[in-house]
PLY file of the C-alpha trace (Angstrom):
ply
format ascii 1.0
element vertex 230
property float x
property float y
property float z
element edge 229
property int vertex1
property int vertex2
end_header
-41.41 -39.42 -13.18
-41.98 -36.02 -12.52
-39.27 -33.30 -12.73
-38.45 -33.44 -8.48
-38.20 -37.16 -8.85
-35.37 -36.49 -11.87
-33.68 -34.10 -9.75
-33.72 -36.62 -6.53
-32.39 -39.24 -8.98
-29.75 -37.16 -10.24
-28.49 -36.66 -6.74
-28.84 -40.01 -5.65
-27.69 -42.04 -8.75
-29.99 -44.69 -8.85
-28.18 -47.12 -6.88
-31.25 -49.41 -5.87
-31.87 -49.34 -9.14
-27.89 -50.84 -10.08
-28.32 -53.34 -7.39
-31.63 -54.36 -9.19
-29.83 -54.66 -12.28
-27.21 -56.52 -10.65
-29.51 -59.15 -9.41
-31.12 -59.44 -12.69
-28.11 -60.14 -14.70
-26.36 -62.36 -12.43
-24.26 -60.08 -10.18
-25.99 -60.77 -6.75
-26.79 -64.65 -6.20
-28.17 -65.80 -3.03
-25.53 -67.60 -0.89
-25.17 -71.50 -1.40
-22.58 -74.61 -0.44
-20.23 -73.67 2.65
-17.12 -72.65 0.77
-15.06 -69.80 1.85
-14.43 -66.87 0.16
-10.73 -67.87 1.26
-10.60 -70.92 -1.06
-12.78 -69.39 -3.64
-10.09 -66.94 -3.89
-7.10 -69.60 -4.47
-9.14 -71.68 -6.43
-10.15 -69.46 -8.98
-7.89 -68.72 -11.86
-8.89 -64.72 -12.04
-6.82 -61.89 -13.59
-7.33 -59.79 -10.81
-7.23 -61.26 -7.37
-9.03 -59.57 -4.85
-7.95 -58.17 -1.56
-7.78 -60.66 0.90
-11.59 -60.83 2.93
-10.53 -59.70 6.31
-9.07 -56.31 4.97
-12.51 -55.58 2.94
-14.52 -56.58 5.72
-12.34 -54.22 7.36
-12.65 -51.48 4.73
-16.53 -51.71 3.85
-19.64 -52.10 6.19
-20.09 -55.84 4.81
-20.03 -58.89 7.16
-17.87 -61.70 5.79
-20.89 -63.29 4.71
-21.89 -60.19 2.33
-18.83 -60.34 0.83
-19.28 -64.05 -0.08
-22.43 -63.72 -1.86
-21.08 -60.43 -3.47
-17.78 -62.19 -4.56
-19.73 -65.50 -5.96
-22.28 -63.15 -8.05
-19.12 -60.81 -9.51
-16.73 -64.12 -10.29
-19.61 -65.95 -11.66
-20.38 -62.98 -14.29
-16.99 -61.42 -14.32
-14.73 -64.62 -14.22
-11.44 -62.73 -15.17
-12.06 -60.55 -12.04
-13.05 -57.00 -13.46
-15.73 -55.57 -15.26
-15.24 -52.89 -17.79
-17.14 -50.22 -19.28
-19.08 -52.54 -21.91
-20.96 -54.57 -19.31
-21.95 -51.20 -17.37
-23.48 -50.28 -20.37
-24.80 -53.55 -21.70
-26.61 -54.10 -18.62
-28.22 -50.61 -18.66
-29.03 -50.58 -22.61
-31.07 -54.01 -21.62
-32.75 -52.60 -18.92
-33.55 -49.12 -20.42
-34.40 -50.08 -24.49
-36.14 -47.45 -25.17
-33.67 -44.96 -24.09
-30.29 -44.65 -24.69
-28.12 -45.29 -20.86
-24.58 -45.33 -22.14
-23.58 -42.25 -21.38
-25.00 -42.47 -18.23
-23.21 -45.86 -17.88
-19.87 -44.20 -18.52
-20.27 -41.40 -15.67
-21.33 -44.25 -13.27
-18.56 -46.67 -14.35
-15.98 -43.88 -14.05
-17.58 -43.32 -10.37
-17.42 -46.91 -9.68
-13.28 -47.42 -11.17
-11.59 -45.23 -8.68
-8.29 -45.37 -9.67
-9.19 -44.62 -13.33
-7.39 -47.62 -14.82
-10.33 -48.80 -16.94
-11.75 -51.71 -14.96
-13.48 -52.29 -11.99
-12.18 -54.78 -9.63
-14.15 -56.62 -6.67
-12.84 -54.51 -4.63
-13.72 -51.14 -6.30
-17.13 -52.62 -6.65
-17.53 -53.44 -2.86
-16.35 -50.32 -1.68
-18.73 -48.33 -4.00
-21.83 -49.80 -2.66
-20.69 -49.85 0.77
-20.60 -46.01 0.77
-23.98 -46.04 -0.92
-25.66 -48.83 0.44
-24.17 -48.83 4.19
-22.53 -45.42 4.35
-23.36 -42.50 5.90
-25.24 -39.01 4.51
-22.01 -37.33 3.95
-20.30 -40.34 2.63
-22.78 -41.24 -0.02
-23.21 -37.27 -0.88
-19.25 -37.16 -1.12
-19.39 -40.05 -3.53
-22.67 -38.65 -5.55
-19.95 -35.32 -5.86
-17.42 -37.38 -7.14
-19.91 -38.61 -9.98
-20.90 -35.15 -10.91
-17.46 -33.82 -11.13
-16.40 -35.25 -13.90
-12.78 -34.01 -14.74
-12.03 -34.54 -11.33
-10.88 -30.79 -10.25
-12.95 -30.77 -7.08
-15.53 -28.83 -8.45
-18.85 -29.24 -10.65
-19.62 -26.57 -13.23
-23.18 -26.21 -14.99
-21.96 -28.09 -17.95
-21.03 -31.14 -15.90
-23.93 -30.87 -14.12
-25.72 -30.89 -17.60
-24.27 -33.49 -18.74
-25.10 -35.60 -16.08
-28.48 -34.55 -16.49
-29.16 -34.98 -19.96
-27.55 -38.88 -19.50
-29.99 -39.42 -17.30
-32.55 -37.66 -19.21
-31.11 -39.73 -22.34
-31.91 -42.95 -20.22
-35.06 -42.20 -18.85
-36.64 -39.07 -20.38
-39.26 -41.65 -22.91
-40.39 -42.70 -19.33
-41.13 -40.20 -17.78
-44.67 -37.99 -17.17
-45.30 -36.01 -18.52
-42.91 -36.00 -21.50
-39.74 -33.71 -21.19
-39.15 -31.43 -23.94
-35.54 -31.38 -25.07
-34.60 -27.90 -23.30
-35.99 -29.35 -19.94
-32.85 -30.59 -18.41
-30.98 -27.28 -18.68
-33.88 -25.13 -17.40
-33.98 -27.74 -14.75
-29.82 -27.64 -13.97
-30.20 -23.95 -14.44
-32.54 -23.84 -11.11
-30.41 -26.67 -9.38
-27.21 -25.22 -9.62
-28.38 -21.47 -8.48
-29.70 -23.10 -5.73
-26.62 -24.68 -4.95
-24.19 -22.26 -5.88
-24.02 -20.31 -3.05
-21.61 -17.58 -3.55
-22.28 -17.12 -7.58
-18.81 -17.96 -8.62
-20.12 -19.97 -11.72
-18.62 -23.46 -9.90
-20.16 -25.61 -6.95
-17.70 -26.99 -4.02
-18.18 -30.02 -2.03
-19.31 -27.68 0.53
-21.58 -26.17 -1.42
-23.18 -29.49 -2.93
-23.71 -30.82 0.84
-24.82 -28.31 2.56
-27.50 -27.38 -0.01
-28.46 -31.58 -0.38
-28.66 -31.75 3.71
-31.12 -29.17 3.54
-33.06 -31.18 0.75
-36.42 -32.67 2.47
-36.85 -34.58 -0.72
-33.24 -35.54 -1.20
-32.78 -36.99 2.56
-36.02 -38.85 2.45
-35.05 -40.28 -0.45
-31.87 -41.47 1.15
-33.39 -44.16 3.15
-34.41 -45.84 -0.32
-30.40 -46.99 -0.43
-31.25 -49.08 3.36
-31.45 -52.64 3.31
-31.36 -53.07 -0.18
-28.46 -56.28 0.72
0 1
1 2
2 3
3 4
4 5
5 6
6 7
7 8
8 9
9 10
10 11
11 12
12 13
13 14
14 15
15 16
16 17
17 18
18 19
19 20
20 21
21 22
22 23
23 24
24 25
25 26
26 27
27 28
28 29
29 30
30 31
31 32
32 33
33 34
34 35
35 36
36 37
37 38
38 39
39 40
40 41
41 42
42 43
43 44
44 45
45 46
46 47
47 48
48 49
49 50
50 51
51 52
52 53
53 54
54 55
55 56
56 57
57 58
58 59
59 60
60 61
61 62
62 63
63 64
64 65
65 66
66 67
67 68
68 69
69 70
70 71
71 72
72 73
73 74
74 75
75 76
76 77
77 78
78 79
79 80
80 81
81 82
82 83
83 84
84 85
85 86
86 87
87 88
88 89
89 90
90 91
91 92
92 93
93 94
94 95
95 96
96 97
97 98
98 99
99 100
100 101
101 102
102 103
103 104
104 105
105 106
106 107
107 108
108 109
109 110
110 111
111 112
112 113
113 114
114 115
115 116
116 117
117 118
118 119
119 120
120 121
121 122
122 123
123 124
124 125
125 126
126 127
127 128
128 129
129 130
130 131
131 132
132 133
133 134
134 135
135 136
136 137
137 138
138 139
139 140
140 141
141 142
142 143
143 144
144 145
145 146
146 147
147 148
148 149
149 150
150 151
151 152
152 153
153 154
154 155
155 156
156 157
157 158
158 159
159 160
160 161
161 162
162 163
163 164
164 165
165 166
166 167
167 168
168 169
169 170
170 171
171 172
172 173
173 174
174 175
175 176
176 177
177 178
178 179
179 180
180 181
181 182
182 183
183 184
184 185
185 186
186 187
187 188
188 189
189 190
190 191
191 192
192 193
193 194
194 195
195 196
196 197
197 198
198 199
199 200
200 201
201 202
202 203
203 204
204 205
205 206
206 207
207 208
208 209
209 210
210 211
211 212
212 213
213 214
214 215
215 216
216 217
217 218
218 219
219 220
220 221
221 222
222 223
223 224
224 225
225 226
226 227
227 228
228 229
């Protein structure tokens, strides 16, 4: 992976790559027996009990039968109804071995659990990849903002930035060709956030992040890789 293809990735969070993992370990399940997601819901003895399906199929871009195969993959792996943090990262530290991905599992678990409670329910799950999978430019740009800025203050700074970049790195960078040397993600946020920071005050706006991202060739052709993934 060459250094365009880490900043494209960086942008666009690898999120055919997470539903990948998710069919791997279990998450995604092809749809089987004609139960309802109605009676799967009062049958199950969860912790969490999600939403009821007409409101998500209201809330995400998933047809009632998406949200059956989605629900049967998460209750089958996560029977008490949420996923934490661990499972983010022990799915990511099998899939990447010779890298270390939990950091960059915590930044995308913290993107994924919305209302920062430490879980991730059904529901925060299938309204995540409904903005990236089904969603539109702005949408899924809005959310890859929301991963960068990490204390939440509606802005990204060069060290969050960084960070993300160097999790990333920290996951992938023994994959990659050629090799990255160790100062290669700063010198590459360095480049990525002038471009973006538009009027040099040191901090990048929502604004800021779109606009330059819209104007990405690279970055919007790469957007169609999130279509028809499920």
């Amino acid at each position: 992976m060459n250094l365009e293809g880490l900043e494209m990735i960086a942008v666009l969070v690898v999120v055919v790559l997470f539903v990948k993992v998710l069919e791997q370990f279990g998450l995604l399940e092809p749809v089987g027996g004609e139960n309802s997601v109605e009676d799967e819901l009062e049958l199950s003895a969860v912790r969490h009990r999600p939403e009821g399906l007409e409101k998500l199929e209201a809330q995400t871009r998933f047809s009632r039968k998406e949200l059956q195969i989605l629900y049967r993959g998460f209750k089958n792996e996560c029977p008490s109804g949420v996923v934490n943090e661990d499972t983010f990262k022990d799915i990511y530290s099998q899939f990447f071995p010779q890298g270390d991905a939990s950091t960059y599992a915590h930044f995308l678990f913290n993107a994924f659990d919305t209302d920062h409670n430490g879980s991730v329910s059904f529901e925060d799950f299938v309204m995540g990849l409904s903005i990236l999978l089904r969603g539109s430019v702005q949408e899924k740009l809005n959310w890859a903002f929301n991963l960068y800025d990490i204390n939440k203050d509606g802005y990204i700074t060069k060290e969050e930035m960084l960070d993300i970049m160097k999790a990333i790195y920290d996951m992938m960078g023994k994959c990659t060709y050629p090799i990255l040397k160790e100062e290669t993600p700063r010198q590459h946020v360095d480049m990525f956030f002038q471009k973006m920071d538009k009027n040099k005050d040191g901090v990048v706006t929502i604004d800021e992040f779109i606009d330059c991202c819209q104007n990405d060739e690279n970055i919007m052709r790469s957007m169609q890789l999130f279509e028809n993934v499920i």
